[in-house]
C-alpha positions as CSV (number, residue, x, y, z in Angstrom):
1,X,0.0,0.0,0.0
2,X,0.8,3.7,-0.5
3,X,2.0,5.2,2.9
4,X,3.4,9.1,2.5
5,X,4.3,11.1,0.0
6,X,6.4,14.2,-0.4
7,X,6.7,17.4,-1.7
8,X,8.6,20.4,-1.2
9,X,6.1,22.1,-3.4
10,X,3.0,21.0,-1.0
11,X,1.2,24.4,1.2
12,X,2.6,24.3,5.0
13,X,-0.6,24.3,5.8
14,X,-0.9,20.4,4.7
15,X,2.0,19.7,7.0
16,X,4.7,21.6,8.1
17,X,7.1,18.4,6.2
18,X,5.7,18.8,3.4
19,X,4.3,15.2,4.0
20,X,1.0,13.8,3.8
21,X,0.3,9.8,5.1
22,X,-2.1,7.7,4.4
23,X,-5.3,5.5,5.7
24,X,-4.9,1.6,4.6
25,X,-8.5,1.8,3.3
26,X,-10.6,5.0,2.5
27,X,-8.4,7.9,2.0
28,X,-10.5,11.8,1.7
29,X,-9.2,14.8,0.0
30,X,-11.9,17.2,1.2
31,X,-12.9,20.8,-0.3
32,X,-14.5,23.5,1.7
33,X,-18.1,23.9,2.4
34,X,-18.5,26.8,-0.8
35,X,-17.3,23.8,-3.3
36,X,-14.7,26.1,-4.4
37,X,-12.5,24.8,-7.7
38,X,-9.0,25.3,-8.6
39,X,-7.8,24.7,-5.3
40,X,-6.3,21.1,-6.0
41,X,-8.8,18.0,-5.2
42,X,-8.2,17.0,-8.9
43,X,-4.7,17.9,-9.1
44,X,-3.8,16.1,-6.1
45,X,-5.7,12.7,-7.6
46,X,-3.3,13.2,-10.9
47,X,-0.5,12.7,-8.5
48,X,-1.9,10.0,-6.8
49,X,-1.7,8.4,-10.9
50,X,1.3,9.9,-11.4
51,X,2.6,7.9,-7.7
52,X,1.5,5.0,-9.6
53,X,3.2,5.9,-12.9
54,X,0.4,7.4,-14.5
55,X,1.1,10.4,-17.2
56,X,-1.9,12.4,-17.1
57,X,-0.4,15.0,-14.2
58,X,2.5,16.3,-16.4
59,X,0.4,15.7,-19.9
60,X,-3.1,17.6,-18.4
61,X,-2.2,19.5,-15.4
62,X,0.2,22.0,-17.8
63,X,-0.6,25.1,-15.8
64,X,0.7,23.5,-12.8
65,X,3.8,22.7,-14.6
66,X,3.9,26.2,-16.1
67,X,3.2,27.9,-12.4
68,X,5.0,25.7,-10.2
69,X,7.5,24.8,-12.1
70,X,10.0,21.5,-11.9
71,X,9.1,19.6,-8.8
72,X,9.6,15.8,-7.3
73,X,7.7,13.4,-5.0
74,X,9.2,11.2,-2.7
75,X,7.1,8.2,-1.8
76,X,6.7,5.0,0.0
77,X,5.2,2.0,-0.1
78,X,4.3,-0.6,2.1
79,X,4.7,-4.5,0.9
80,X,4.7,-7.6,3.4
81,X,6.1,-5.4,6.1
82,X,8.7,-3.8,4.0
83,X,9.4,0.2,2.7
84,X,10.4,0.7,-0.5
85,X,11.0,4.3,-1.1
86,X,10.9,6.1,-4.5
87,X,10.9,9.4,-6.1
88,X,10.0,10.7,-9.3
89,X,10.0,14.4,-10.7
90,X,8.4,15.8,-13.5
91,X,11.5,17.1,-15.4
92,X,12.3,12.9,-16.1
93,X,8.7,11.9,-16.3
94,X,9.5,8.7,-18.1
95,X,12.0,7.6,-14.9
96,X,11.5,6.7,-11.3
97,X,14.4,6.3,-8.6
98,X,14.5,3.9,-6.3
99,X,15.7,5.0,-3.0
100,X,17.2,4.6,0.6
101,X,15.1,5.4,3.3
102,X,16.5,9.1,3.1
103,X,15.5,9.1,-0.6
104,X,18.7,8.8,-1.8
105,X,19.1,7.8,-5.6
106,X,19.7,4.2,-5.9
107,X,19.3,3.2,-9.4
108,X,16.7,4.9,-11.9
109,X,14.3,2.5,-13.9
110,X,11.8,3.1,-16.6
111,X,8.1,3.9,-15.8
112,X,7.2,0.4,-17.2
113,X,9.7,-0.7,-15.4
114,X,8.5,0.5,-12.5
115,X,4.5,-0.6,-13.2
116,X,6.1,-4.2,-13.5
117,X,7.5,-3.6,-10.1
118,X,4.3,-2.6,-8.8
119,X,2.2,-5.2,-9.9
120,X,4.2,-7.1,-8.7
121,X,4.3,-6.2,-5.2
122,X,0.5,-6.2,-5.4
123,X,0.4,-10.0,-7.2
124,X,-1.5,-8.8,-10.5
125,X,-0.6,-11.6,-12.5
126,X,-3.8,-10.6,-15.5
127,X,-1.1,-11.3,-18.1
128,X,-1.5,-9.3,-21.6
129,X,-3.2,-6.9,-19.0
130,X,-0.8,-3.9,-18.5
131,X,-0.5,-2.2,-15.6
132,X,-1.2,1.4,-17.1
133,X,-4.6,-0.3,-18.5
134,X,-5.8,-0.9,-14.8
135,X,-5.3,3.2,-13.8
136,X,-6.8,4.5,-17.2
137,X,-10.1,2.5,-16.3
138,X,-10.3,2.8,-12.4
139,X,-8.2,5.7,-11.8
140,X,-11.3,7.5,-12.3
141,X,-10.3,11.6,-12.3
142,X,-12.9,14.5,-14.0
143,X,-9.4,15.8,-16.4
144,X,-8.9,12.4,-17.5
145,X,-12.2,12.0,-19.1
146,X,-12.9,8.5,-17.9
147,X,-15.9,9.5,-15.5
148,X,-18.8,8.4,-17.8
149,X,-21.6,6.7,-16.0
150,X,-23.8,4.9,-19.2
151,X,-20.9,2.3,-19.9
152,X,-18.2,2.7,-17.0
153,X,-16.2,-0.2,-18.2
154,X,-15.2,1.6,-21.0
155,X,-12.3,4.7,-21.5
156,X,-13.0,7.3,-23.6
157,X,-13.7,5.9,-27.1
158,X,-11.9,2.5,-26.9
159,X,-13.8,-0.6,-28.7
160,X,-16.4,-2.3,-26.7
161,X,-14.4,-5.4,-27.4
162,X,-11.6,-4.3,-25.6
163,X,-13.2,-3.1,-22.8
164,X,-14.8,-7.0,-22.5
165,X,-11.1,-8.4,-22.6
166,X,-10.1,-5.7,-19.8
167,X,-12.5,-7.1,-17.9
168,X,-12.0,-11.0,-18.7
169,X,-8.3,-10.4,-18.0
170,X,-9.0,-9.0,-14.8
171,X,-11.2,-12.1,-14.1
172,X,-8.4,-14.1,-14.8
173,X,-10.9,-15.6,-17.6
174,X,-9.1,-14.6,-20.7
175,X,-7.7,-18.2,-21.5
176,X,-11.0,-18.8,-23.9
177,X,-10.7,-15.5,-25.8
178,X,-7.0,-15.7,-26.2
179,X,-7.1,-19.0,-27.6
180,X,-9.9,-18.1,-30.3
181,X,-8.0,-15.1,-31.0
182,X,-4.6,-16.6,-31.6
183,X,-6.9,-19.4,-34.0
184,X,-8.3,-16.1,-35.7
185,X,-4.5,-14.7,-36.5
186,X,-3.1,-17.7,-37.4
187,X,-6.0,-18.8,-39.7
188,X,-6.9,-15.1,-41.0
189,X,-10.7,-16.0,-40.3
190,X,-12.7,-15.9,-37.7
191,X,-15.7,-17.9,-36.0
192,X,-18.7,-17.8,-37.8
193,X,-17.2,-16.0,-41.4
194,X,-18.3,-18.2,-44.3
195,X,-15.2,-19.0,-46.5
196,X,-17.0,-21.3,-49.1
197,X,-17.6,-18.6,-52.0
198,X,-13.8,-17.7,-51.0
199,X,-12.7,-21.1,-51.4
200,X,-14.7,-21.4,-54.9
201,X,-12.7,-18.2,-56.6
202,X,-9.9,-19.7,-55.9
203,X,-10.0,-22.4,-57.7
204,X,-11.8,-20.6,-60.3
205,X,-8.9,-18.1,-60.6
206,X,-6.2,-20.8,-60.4
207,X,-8.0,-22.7,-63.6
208,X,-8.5,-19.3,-65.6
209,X,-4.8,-18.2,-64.6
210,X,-3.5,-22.2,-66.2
211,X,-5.8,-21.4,-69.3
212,X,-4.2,-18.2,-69.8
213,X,-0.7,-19.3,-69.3
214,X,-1.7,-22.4,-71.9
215,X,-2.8,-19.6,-74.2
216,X,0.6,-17.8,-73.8
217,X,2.5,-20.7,-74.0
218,X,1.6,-21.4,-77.5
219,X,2.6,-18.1,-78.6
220,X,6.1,-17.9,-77.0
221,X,6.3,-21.7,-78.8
222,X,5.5,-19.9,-82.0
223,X,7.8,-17.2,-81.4
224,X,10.8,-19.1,-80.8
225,X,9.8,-21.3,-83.8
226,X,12.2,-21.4,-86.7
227,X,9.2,-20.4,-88.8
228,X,10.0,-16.6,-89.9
229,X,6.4,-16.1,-91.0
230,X,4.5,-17.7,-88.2
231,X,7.0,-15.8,-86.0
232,X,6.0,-12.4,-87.7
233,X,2.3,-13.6,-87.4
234,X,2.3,-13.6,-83.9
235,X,4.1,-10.4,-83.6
236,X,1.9,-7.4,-81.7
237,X,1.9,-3.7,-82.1
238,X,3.3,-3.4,-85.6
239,X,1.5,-1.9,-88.6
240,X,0.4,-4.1,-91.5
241,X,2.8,-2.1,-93.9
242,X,5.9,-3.2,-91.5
243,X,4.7,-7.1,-91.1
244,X,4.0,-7.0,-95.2
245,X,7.5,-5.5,-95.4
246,X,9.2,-8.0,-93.3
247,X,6.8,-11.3,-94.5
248,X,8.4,-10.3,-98.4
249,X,11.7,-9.7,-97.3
250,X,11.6,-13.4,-95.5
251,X,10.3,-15.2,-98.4
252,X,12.5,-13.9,-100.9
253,X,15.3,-14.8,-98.3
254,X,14.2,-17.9,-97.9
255,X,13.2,-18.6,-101.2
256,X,16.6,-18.0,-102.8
257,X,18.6,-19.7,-100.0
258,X,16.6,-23.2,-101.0
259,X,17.2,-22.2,-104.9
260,X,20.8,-21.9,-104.0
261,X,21.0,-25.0,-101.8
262,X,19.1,-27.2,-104.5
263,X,22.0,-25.5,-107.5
264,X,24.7,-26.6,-104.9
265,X,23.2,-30.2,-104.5
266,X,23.2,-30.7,-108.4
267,X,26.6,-29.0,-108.9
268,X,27.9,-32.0,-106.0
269,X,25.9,-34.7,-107.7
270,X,27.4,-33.8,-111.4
271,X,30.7,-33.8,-109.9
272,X,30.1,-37.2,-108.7
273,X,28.6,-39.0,-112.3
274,X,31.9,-37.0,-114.0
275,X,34.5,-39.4,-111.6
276,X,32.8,-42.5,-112.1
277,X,32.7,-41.6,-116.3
278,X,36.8,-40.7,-116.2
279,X,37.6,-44.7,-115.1
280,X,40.1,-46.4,-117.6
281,X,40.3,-50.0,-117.9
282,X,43.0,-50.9,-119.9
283,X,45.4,-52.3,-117.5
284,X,42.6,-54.9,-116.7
285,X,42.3,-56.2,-120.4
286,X,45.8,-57.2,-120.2
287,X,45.6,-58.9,-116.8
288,X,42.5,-61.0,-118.7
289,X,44.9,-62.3,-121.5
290,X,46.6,-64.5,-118.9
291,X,43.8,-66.5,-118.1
292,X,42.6,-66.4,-121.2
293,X,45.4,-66.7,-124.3
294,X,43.0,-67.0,-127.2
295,X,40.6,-64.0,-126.2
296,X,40.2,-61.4,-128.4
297,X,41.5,-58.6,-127.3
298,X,41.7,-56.3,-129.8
299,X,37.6,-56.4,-129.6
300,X,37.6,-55.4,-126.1
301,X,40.0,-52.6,-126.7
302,X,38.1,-51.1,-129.8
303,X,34.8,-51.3,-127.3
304,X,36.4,-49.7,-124.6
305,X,38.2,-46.7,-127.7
306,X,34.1,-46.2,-128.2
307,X,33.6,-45.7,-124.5
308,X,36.3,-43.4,-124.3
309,X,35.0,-41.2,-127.2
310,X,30.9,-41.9,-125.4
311,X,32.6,-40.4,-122.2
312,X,34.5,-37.4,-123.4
313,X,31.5,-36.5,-124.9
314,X,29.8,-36.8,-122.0
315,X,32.1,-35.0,-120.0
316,X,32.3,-32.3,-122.1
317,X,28.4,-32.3,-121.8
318,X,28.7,-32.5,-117.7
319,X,31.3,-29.4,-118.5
320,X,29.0,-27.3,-120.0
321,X,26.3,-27.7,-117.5
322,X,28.5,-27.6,-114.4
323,X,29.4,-24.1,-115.8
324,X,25.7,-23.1,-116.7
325,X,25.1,-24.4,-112.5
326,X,27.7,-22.6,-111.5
327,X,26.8,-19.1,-112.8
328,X,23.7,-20.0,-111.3
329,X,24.8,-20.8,-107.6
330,X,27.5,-17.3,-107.8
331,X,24.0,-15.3,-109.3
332,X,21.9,-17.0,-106.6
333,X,24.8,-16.5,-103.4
334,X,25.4,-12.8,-104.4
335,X,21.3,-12.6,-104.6
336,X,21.1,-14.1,-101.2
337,X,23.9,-11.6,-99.9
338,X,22.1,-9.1,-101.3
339,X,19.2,-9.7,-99.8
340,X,20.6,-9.7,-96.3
341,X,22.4,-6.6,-96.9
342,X,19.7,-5.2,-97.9
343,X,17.6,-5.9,-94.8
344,X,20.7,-5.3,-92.5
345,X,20.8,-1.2,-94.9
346,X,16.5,-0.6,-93.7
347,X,17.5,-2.7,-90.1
348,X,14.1,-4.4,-91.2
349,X,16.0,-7.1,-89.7
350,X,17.5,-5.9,-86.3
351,X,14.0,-4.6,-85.5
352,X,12.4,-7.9,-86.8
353,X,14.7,-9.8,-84.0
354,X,14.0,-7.0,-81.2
355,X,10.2,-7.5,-81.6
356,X,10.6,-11.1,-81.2
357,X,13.2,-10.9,-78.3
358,X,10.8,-8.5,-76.4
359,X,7.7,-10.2,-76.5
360,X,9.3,-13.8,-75.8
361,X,10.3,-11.5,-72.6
362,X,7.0,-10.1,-71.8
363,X,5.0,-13.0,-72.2
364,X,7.8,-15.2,-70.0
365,X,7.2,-12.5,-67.7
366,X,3.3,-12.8,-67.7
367,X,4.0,-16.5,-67.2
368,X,5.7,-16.3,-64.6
369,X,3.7,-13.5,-63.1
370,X,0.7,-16.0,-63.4
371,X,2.8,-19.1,-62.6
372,X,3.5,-17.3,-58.9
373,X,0.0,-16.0,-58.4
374,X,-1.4,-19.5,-58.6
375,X,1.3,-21.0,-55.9
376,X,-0.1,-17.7,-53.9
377,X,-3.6,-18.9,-54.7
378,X,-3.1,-22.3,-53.8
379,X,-1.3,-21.6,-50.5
380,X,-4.9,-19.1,-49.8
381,X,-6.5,-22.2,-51.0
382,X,-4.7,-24.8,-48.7
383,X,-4.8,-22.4,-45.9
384,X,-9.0,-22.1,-46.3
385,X,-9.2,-25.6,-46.7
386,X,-7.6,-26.1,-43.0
387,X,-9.9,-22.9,-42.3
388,X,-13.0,-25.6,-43.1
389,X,-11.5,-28.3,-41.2
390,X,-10.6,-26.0,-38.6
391,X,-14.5,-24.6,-38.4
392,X,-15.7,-26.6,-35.6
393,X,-12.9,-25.9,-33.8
394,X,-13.3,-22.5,-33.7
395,X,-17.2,-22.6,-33.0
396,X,-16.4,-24.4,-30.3
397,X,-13.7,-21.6,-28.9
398,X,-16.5,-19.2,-29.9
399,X,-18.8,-20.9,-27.7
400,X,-16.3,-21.5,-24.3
401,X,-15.2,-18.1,-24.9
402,X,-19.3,-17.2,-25.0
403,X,-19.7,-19.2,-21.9
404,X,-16.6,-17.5,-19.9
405,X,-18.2,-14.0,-20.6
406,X,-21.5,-15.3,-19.6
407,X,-20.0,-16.1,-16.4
408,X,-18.1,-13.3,-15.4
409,X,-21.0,-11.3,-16.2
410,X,-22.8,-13.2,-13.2
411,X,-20.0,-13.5,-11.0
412,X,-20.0,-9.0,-11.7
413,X,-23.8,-8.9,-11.0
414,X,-23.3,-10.9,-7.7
415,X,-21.1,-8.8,-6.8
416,X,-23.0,-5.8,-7.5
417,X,-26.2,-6.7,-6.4
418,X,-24.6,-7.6,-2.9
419,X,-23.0,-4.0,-2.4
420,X,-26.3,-2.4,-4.1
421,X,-28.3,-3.9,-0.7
422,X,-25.8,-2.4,1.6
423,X,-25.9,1.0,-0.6
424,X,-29.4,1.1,-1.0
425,X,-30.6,-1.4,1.9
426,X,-32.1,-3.2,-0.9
427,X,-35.1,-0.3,-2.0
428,X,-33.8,-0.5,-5.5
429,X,-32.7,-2.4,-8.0
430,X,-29.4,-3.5,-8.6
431,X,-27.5,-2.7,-12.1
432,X,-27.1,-5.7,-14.7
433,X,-24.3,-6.5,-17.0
434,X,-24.6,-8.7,-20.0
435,X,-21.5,-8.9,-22.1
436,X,-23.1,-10.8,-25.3
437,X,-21.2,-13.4,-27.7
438,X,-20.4,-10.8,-30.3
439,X,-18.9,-8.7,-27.4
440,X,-21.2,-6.0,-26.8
441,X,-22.4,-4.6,-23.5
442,X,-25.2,-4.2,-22.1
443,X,-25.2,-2.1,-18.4
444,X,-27.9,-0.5,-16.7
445,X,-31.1,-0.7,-14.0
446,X,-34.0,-1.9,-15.1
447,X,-36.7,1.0,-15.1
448,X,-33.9,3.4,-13.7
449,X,-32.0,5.6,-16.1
450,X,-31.9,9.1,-13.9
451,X,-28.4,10.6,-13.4
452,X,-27.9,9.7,-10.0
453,X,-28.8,5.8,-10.2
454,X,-26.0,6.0,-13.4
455,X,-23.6,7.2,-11.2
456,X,-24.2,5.2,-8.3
457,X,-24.2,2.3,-10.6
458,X,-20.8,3.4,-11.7
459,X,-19.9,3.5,-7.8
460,X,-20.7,0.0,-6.9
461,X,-19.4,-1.6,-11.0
462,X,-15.8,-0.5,-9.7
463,X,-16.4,-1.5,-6.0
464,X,-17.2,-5.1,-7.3
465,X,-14.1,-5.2,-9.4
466,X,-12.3,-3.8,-6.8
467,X,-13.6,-6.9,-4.6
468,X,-13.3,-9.5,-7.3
469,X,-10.1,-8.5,-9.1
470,X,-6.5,-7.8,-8.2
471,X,-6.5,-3.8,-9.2
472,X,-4.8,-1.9,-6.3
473,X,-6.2,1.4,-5.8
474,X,-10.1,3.2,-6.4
475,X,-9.6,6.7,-7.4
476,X,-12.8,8.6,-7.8
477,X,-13.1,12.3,-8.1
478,X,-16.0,14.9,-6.5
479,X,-18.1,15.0,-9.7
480,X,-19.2,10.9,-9.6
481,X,-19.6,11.5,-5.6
482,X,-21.8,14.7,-5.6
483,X,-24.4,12.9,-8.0
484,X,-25.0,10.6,-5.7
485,X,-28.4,10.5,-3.5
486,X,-27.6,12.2,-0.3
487,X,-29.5,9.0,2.0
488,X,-27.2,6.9,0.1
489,X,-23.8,8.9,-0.2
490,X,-23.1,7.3,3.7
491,X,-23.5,3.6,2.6
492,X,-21.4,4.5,-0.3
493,X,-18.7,5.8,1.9
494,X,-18.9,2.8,4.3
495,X,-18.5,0.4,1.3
496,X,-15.2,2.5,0.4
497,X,-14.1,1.8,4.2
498,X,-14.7,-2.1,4.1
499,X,-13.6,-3.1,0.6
500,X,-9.9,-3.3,2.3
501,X,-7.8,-2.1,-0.4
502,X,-7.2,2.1,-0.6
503,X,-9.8,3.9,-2.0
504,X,-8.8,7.6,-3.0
505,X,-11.4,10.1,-3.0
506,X,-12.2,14.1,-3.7
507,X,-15.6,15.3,-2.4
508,X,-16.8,18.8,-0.9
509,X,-19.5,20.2,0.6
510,X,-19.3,18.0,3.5
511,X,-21.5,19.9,5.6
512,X,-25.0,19.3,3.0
513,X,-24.3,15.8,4.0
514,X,-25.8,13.3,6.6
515,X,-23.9,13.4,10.1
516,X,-22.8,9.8,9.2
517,X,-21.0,10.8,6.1
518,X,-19.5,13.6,7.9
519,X,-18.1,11.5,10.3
520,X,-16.6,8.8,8.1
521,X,-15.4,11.7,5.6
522,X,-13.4,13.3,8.7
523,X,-12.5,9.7,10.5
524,X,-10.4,9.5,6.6
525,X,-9.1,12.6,5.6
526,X,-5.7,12.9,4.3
527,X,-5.9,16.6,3.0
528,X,-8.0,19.8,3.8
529,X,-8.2,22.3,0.9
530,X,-10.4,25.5,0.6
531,X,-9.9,28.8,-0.8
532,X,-6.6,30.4,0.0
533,X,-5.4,27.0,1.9
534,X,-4.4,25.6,-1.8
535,X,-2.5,22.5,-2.6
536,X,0.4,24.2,-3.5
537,X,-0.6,27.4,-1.8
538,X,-1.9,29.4,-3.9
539,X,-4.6,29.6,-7.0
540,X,-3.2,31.3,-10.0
541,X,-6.5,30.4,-11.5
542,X,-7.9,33.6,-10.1
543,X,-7.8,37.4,-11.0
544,X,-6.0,39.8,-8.9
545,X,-9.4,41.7,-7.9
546,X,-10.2,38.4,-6.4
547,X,-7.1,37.8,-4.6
548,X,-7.6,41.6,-3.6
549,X,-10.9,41.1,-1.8
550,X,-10.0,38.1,-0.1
């Protein structure tokens, strides 16, 4: 528990140490009997946060920075019989100390550092729960704007969802949600989404992306053919004039490099008949005499004169045409060169091979492009089709997450319903949550919606978190007090003084109240502050004619 705190800055009038200590449970910080403002009720709950390592006095409070300058508590706390002292000024708001008795530095630490320290020392163990959380929902000051009576379990404009997982983590009955949520993020759904048209694009997209990449296949096949004019066919963005143009020039290449080829294949071929006509065969007719004496061998080599005179005709004949072929073949080579010159002069032919090369490129790219978005579509696809398996899974951490809200709402409305009897001695009714499956909120009286039954209701929410959960500290400032019915303000207070845990309070005005709330306000009051007896000692809030009268 909190026990003193220091400040050099504090009014003598508070205590001639600058000190103030402080009750184990109910602890007042009274006004006068005019209810007049600026005089530090407020201010001195912001320290009370900023004690606990709260931001809100050195972020809100800036004309108390700008009028009073740099300034430092010194505090100490009370855990299992030991002090622990610490300071923190609001120069280094983002560091506490932690000192010796005589608030001498010992090491600095980090304000989250510090909130870990703290919670725990007071055994909260509501893990993702974060200290800071705890204070902006129950650290309940007017400047803070967290004093709202319809839905008191929410701050400011936060998501009704996260105030439900406030309150489950304070419970100690987060383990359902927690589970359902980690499902959600690791399957990207959640409980109760349908995923079947999902499922069926998929596979729709997957079979149009294969018939596209089909489509493009055969044209990069035709592309790369050896085919010039299918080739030039399937070439895009060029003007008929420029495919006619190159589709000519191809042919006639073409064309004369097979006239050529065929004139070389006959030119080889003549060649060859002209080396089998040149054979002689005398030597052989004189090798026959030796088997056979009486042959006539005169008549073989008179046949074989005629054969000689048949074949140098011949040859002569072969002559004449290998030169007629072969004025062909040089007319058909320097065509041919010609030709390519010519296309190589008009670069018909460097553009002809840069349109090819740059759409074999583009539409490898769209493949691939297509090729990776169906391995991302069939991941999706995989990853829904666990999703489906996976579906009554997550109903069923839908429904025990449904059942552990259902049941913290009742263990919240026991709760409240017993300290609405000992605030109202049971003449009204008490407040009802319902926290719903979807996460909403439902919070209020049945046939009781005036202003002072909100706040009350307000009142006795946080006194039965207060009894059910581990969160430290009650702050609640004068404007949730003063709304509250006058015959029940006393019962209020005596619930503050038997929760056993500290409750911090502003109220003023004490003397429009019952002698009993009097008497408990007094029995627990840490601070007296009126007009001219400031917290710091002085109101800069007020005009110098003011000052002058008083």
């Amino acid at each position: 528990m909190l026990v003193k705190l220091r400040c050099e800055k504090f009014s003598a009038h508070i205590s001639k140490e600058h000190t103030i200590s402080f009750h184990e449970g109910l602890n007042v910080v009274c006004g006068d009997d005019k209810g007049s403002n600026a005089i530090g009720k407020s201010t001195f709950l912001l320290i009370i946060d900023f004690v606990f390592g709260g931001n809100s006095y050195t972020k809100l409070a800036k004309d108390i920075m700008e009028n009073i300058g740099v300034h430092t508590f010194y505090f100490e706390f009370l855990f299992d019989g030991d002090s622990y002292f610490y300071s923190r000024s609001t120069d280094t708001p983002n560091q506490v100390a932690m000192c010796t008795s005589k608030y001498e530095v010992i090491n600095t630490i980090t304000v989250g550092e510090y909130q870990e320290e703290l919670a725990q020392q007071y055994r909260i163990d509501c893990a993702p729960l974060r200290f800071a959380e705890i204070s902006e929902h129950f650290f309940r000051i007017y400047i803070r704007d967290n004093t709202s009576a319809r839905l008191p379990m929410r701050f400011k404009n936060e998501k009704i969802a996260t105030s439900v997982d406030i309150i489950l983590q304070l419970m100690n009955a987060y383990d359902a949600s927690l589970a359902l949520k980690n499902a959600e993020e690791h399957l990207g759904f959640k409980a109760g989404q349908d995923v079947k048209v999902k499922e069926k694009n998929y596979v729709e997209q997957i079979a149009r992306n294969e018939t596209t990449m089909a489509l493009l296949q055969t044209r990069l096949d035709n592309l790369v053919a050896n085919n010039p004019e299918t080739q030039i066919n399937m070439l895009e963005d060029i003007s008929d004039q420029e495919r006619s143009q190159m589709l000519e020039a191809s042919t006639k290449l073409r064309e004369t490099a097979r006239v050529l080829d065929r004139t070389k294949a006959q030119m080889a071929a003549i060649s060859s008949d002209r080396n089998i006509a040149s054979k002689e065969y005398a030597e052989e007719f004189s090798a026959l005499e030796q088997f056979f004496p009486h042959c006539n061998v005169k008549l073989f080599e008179d046949i074989e004169h005629f054969h000689k005179r048949i074949n140098q005709m011949l040859q002569m004949k072969i002559q004449a045409e290998m030169n007629q072929l072969q004025i062909l073949a040089a007319y058909y080579e320097k065509e041919f060169q010609r030709t390519k010159e010519k296309l190589q002069e008009n670069k018909l032919a460097q553009r002809y091979a840069e349109r090819i090369l740059h759409q074999c490129i583009s539409i490898s790219l769209q493949i691939d492009k297509l090729n990776r978005e169906n391995e991302d579509l069939r991941i999706e696809k995989d990853r829904y089709d666990k999703i489906l398996e996976m579906r009554q899974e997550l109903e069923d951490l839908y429904h025990a997450q449904a059942k552990r809200m259902a049941a913290v709402a009742d263990d919240v409305n026991r709760a409240m319903y017993d300290i609405n009897e000992q605030v109202t001695a049971g003449t009204e009714q008490p407040p009802h949550l319902t926290i719903k499956e979807d996460k909403e909120i439902s919070f209020s009286t049945p046939n009781n919606t005036s202003e002072g039954t909100s706040f009350k209701n307000l009142v006795i929410y946080d006194l039965a978190m207060f009894l059910l959960t581990p969160i430290p500290i009650l702050i609640h400032d004068s404007n949730i007090l003063r709304n509250i019915d006058n015959v029940q303000f006393p019962r209020v207070l005596d619930a503050y003084t038997k929760i056993g845990k500290q409750v911090f309070i502003a109220f003023d005005r004490i003397e429009s109240t019952p002698e009993e709330a009097r008497k408990i306000i007094r029995d627990h009051q840490i601070v007296a502050l009126a007009d001219g007896k400031e917290l710091f000692g002085r109101s800069w809030s007020k005009t110098k004619t003011t000052n002058r009268k008083k």
